[in-house]
N, C-alpha and C positions, 0 to 999 in steps of 0.2 A: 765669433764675436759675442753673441748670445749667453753661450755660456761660459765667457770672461767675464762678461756684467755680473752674470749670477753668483758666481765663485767670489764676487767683490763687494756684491751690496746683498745678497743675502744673510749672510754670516751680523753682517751690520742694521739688517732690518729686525733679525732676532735677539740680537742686544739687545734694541730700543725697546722691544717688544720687550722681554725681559723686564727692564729699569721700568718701566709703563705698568705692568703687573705688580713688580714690588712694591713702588711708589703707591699704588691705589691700596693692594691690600696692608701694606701699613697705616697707609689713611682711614682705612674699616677696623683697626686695632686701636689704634689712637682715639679715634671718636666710641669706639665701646667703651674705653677706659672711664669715659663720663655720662654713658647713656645708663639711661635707668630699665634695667631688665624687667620692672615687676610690671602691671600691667595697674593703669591710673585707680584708681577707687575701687581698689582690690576689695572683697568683704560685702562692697553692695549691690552685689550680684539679684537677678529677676528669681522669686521661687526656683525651687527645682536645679538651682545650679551649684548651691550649697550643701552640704550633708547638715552642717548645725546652722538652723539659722541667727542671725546675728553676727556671725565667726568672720570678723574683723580681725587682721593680723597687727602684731606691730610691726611699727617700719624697720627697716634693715636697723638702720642707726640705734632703735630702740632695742634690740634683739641682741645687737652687740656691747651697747651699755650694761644690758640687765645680768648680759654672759660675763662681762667684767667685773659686777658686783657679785658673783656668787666663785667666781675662783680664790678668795679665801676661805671659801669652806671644803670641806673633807670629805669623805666616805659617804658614809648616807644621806646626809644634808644636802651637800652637792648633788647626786644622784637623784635625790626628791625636788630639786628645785631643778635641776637641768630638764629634767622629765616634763615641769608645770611649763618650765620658758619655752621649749619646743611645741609645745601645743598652742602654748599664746602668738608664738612665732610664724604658722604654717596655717594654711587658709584651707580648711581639705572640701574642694571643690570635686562635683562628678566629673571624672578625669573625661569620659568620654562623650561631655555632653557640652561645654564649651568651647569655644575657638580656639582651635592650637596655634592661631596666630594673635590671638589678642592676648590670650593667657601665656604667651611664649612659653608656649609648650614645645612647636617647632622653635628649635633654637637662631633667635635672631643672625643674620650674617655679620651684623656688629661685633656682636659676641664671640662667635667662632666661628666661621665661615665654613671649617669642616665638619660639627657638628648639623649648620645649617644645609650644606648642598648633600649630607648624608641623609637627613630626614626629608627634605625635595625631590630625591631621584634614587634613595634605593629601595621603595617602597616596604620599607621594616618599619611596624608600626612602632615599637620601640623607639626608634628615633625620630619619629612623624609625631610623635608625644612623649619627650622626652623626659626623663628621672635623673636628675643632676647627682652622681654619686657625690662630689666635695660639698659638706655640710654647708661651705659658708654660699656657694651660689645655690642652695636651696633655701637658704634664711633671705637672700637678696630676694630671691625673685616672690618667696613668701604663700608658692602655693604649696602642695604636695598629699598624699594621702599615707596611710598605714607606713607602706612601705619606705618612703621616705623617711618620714618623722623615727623611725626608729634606726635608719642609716647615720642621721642626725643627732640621737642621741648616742649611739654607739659612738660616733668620733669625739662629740664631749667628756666621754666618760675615758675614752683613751689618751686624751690629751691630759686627762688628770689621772695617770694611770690606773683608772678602775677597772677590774675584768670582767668582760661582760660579752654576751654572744647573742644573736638575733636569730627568733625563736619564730619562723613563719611555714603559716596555716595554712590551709588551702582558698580563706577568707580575709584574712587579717595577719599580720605582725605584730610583732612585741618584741621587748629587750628581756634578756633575765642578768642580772646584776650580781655577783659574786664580789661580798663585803669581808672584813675582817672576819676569822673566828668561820672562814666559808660560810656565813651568813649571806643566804642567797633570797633575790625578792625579783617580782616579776613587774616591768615597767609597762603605760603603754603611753606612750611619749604622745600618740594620736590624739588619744582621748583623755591624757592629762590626768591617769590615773592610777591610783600605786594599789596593786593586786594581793599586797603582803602576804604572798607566798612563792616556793620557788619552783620551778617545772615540774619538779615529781609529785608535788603536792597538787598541782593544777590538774596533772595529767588521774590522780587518782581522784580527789574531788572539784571536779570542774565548775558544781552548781556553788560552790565558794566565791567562783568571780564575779554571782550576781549582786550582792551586794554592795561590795566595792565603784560599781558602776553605776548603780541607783542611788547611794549615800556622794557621789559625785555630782548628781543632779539630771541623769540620762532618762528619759525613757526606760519604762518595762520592755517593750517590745527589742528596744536596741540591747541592753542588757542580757534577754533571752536569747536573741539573735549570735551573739557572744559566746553565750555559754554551749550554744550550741555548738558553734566552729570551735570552741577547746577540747570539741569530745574527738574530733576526728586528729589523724594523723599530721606531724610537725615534723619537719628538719631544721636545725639549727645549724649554725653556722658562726664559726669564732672571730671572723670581721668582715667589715663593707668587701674589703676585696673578695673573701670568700663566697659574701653573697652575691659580687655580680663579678668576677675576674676581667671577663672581656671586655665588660661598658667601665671599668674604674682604670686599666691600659687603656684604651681609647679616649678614654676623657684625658687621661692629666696629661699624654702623647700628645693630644692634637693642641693642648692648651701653651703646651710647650712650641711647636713644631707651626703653631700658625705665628708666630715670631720668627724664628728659623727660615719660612721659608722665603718672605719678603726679603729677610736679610740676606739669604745666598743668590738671590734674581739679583739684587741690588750689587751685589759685591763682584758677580761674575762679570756682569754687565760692566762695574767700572772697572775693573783690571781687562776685559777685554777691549775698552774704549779704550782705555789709558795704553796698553798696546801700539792699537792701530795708530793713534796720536802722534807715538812714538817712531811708527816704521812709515809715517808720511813725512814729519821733519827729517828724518835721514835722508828720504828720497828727494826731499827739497834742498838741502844741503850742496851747494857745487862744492 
């Protein structure tokens, strides 16, 4: 008798259960759709949590205005202004000395839910502070450092088919830029500043890129700092995916799939209600 019950309303408690999970985690997709990922009065951060002080982002909305005004320009132009927008755009905070929940860094469960219960429980600090490979939820959320900022400009520069590859140090990132005529120049989308030369020339005279960085407005110290990390070893790499393969599957997967999967709980659930619906009127039927 026991296990006639079971065989009857099991099957039927896991449905519910089902529709019960879809329903909510669609409810955490929907209300992401309008939460705001950046973290309030980004920019006015306590000492010490800034690398430049002052370094106010723009807001999403302005970052995507400013990206629409310069896609009528071309080759280098483009290139030089996307370079300045990314920098104006991204807040490079000490990744490892703020809240990773205030600075959603741990990726809210609004957002992704499988981003978020990855960085909670699999204890990979990669994802416990996470690096938004798609440009545009890193402009949203508006923080990032080196590495970003130059993921950043690499997708701007692809969407206007520029060829360009991301050139990282054992310190620091950078883009190098491959123009007409192979006119090649070295970007740092970080620090908002055009190196006007291109890897071979970097790699042969490195003490070239203090200027560039000082007539920016930096610090000696940050500039020497610089020129130091250009004398050591670099791998480059020809796109975002190259540069992270596993975290750019996993992100645009789970971005995909955290839709998917509400929607198949939902759908088994009501084909298998719609079912039983079905083989109870029969059985009421004289």
């Amino acid at each position: 008798m026991i296990a006639a019950k079971t065989r009857y309303y099991l099957p039927l408690a896991v449905s519910l259960l089902m529709a019960v999970t879809g329903i909510a985690l669609l409810s955490i997709n929907l209300y992401g759709l309008f939460a705001d990922i950046r973290k309030d009065d980004l920019g006015q951060e306590e000492p010490g949590l800034l690398r430049f002080a002052g370094d106010v982002p723009l807001s999403y909305r302005e970052s995507l205005a400013k990206l629409g005004d310069i896609q009528q320009l071309d080759g280098l132009e483009y290139a030089l202004e996307a370079n300045q927008l990314v920098q104006q755009s991204l807040s490079h905070i000490h990744w490892h000395r703020v809240d990773p929940i205030e600075y959603r860094q741990l990726i809210p469960v609004w957002e992704n839910y499988f981003l978020y219960f990855t960085g909670l429980f699999s204890n990979l600090p990669q994802f416990e502070r996470y690096h938004f490979v798609d440009y545009r939820r890193s402009l949203e959320r508006g923080i990032g450092i080196c590495g970003d900022a130059s993921m950043v400009l690499s997708q701007m520069l692809d969407k206007k088919g520029i060829e360009n590859r991301i050139v990282s140090y054992g310190g620091h990132v950078i883009t190098e830029v491959t123009l007409g005529d192979n006119q090649k120049l070295l970007l740092d989308p970080d620090f908002g500043v055009n190196l006007d030369m291109s890897l071979a020339d970097l790699q042969a005279r490195p003490a070239d890129a203090y200027l560039p960085y000082i007539e920016a407005g930096y610090k000696e110290k940050e500039a020497l700092a610089l020129v130091r990390i250009y004398t050591t070893r670099h791998t480059t790499y020809d796109s975002v995916y190259a540069f992270m393969p596993r975290r750019y599957l996993f992100e645009y997967g789970s971005y995909i799939l955290k839709w998917l999967v509400p929607a198949f709980l939902l759908l088994v659930s009501f084909i298998y209600l719609r079912h039983r619906a079905r083989v109870s009127a029969r059985k009421d039927t004289p």
